[in-house]
C-alpha positions in Angstrom: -1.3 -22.6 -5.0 -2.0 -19.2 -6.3 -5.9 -17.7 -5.4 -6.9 -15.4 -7.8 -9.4 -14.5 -5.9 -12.0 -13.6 -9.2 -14.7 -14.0 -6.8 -14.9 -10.1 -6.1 -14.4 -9.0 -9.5 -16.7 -5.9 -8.1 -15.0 -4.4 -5.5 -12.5 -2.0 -5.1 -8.6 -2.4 -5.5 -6.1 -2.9 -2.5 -4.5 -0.1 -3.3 -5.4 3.8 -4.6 -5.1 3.6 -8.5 -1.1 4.5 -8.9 -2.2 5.6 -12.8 -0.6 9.3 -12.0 2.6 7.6 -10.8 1.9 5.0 -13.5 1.6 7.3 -16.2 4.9 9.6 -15.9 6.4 6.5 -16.3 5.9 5.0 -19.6 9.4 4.2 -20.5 8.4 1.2 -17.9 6.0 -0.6 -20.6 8.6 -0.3 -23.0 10.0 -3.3 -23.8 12.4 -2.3 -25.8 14.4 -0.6 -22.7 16.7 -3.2 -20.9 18.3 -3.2 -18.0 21.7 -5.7 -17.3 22.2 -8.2 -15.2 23.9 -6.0 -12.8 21.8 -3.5 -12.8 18.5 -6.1 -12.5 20.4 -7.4 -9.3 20.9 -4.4 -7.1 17.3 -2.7 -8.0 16.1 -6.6 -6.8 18.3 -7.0 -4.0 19.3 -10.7 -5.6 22.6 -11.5 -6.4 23.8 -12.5 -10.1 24.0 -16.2 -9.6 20.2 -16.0 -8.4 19.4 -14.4 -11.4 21.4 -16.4 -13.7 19.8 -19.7 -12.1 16.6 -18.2 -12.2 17.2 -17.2 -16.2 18.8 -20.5 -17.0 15.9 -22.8 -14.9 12.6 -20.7 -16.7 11.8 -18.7 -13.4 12.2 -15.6 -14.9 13.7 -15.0 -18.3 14.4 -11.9 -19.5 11.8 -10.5 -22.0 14.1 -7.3 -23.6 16.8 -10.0 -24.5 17.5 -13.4 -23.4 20.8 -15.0 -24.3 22.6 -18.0 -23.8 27.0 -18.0 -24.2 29.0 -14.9 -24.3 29.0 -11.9 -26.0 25.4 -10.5 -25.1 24.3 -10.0 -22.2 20.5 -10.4 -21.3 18.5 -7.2 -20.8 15.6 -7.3 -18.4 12.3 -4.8 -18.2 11.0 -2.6 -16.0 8.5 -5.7 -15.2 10.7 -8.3 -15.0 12.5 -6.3 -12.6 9.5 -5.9 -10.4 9.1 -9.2 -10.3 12.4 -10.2 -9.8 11.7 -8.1 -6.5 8.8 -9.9 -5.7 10.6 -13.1 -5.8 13.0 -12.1 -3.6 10.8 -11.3 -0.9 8.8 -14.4 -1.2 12.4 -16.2 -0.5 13.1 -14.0 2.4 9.5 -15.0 4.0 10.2 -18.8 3.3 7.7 -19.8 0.5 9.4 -22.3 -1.6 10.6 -21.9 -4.7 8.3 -23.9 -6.4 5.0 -22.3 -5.0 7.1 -18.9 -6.4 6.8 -20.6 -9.6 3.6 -21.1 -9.5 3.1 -17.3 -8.5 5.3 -16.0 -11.1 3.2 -17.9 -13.4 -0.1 -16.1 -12.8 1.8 -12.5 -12.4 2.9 -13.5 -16.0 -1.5 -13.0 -17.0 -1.2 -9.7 -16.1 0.0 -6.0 -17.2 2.7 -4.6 -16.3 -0.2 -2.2 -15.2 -2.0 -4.0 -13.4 0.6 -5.5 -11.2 0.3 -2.3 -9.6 -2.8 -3.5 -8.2 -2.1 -6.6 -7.3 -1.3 -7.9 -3.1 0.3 -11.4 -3.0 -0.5 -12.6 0.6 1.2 -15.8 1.7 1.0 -18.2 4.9 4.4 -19.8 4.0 3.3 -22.7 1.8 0.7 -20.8 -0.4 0.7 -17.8 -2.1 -2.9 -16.1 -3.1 -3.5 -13.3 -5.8 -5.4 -10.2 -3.9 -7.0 -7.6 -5.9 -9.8 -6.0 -3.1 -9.3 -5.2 0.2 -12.0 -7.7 0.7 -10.2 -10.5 -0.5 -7.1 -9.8 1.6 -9.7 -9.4 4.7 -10.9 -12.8 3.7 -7.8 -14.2 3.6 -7.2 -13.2 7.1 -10.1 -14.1 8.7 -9.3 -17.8 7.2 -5.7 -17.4 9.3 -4.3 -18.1 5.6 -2.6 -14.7 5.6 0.7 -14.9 7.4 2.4 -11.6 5.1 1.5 -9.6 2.2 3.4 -8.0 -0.5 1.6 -5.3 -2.1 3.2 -4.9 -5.6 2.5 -1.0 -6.2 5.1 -0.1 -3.3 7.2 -2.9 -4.6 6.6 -1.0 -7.6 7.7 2.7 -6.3 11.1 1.0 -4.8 12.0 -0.3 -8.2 11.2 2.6 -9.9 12.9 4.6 -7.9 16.1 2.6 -7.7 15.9 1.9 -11.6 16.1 5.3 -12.1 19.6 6.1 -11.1 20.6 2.9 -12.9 21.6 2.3 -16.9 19.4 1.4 -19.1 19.7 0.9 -23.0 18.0 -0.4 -25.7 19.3 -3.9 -27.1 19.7 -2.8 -31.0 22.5 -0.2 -28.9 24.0 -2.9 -27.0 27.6 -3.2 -28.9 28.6 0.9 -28.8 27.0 1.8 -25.9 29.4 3.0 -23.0 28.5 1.5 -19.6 30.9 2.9 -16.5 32.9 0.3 -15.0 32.6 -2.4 -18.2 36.4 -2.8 -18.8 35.5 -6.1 -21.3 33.0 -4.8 -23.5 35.6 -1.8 -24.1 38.0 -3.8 -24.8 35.7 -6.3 -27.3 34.9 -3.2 -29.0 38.4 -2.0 -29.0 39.6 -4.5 -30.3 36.7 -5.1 -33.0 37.4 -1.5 -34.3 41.1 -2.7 -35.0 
C-alpha cells in the first residue's frame, strides 16, 4: 500500500528544494539521453539479470528505448535510473516485490522533479509516499515507519555515479563507440563490409 499522504498538501517538503542541484542538470529530463543496461546496473547497484527481469516482467521498462531480441539494446533515463535505485533499496530492507510495484507505480505520477522531494518510508510490508516532514513524523508516531529513503540523496548518488558513465542518444546507437563493446564492433564491422 502506497500513502500519498495528500493530506498536508500545505506544508513544507522533507527536504530543502534541490532546484540549484536540479537545474545544472537538465540533461537528466532529457529523455532522449540513454543509458545501457550495464551502465543502468552499476549506477543501481543491481545486477543485469535484475534488470532484465524487471524490464521483461513490467517493473520498470526502459522509457529512452525498450527492446525485445537482439541487436538493440534498451537505453534507460536519468529517472528510470533513480528508480531503479530506489528499488533496490526497498529489496535490501525486505519489502516485497509486489508492494515495490505498487510503489513504483505511484513514483510513475510524478516528475522526474519532483521525485526529488519525495521520502518513501516503509515498515516492511507497506510502503508510504512522504512529501512534509510532518507526514514522515506522523508516520512515526503510528510505529509505521521502520526506514526511509529520501529520494533527493538517492538522487545525488545517481547523479553522481551517472556522470562518469556513457551515455548516448538512441538515434546514435549503431556508430557510437562504447569501450569494452567487442560485439557491436564487430556488428558494425562487419555491416560496413
Amino acid at each position: 500500500m502506497v500513502s500519498t499522504g495528500k493530506a498536508h498538501e500545505s506544508q513544507k517538503q522533507v527536504h530543502a528544494p534541490l532546484d540549484a542541484d536540479i537545474s545544472r542538470t537538465a540533461a537528466l529530463d532529457d529523455a532522449t539521453l540513454g543509458y545501457r543496461g550495464p551502465a543502468a546496473c552499476r549506477a543501481a547497484g543491481v545486477t543485469y539479470r535484475q534488470l532484465d527481469y524487471w524490464a521483461r516482467t513490467g517493473l520498470l521498462e526502459p522509457s529512452v528505448r525498450n527492446v525485445s531480441g537482439s541487436g538493440h539494446q534498451r537505453l534507460y533515463s536519468f529517472r528510470d535510473v533513480l528508480v531503479l535505485k530506489v528499488i533496490k533499496r526497498l529489496l535490501d530492507a525486505g519489502v516485497s516485490l509486489q508492494q515495490i510495484r505498487v510503489a513504483v507505480a505511484a513514483l510513475r505520477d510524478h516528475g522526474v522533479r519532483e521525485l526529488a522531494g519525495i521520502t518513501l518510508m516503509s515498515d516492511g510490508a507497506s510502503v508510504y509516499e512522504c512529501t512534509s516532514d510532518d507526514q514522515v513524523i506522523d508516520l512515526l508516531r503510528g510505529g509505521q515507519g521502520v526506514f526511509g529513503i529520501a529520494l533527493g540523496s538517492v538522487w545525488r548518488e545517481v547523479e553522481g555515479t551517472l556522470a562518469e558513465l556513457p551515455s548516448e542518444r538512441p538515434d546514435a546507437t549503431e556508430m557510437a563507440e562504447h569501450p569494452g563493446d567487442e560485439l557491436r564492433r564487430r556488428r558494425v564491422a562487419k555491416k560496413a563490409g
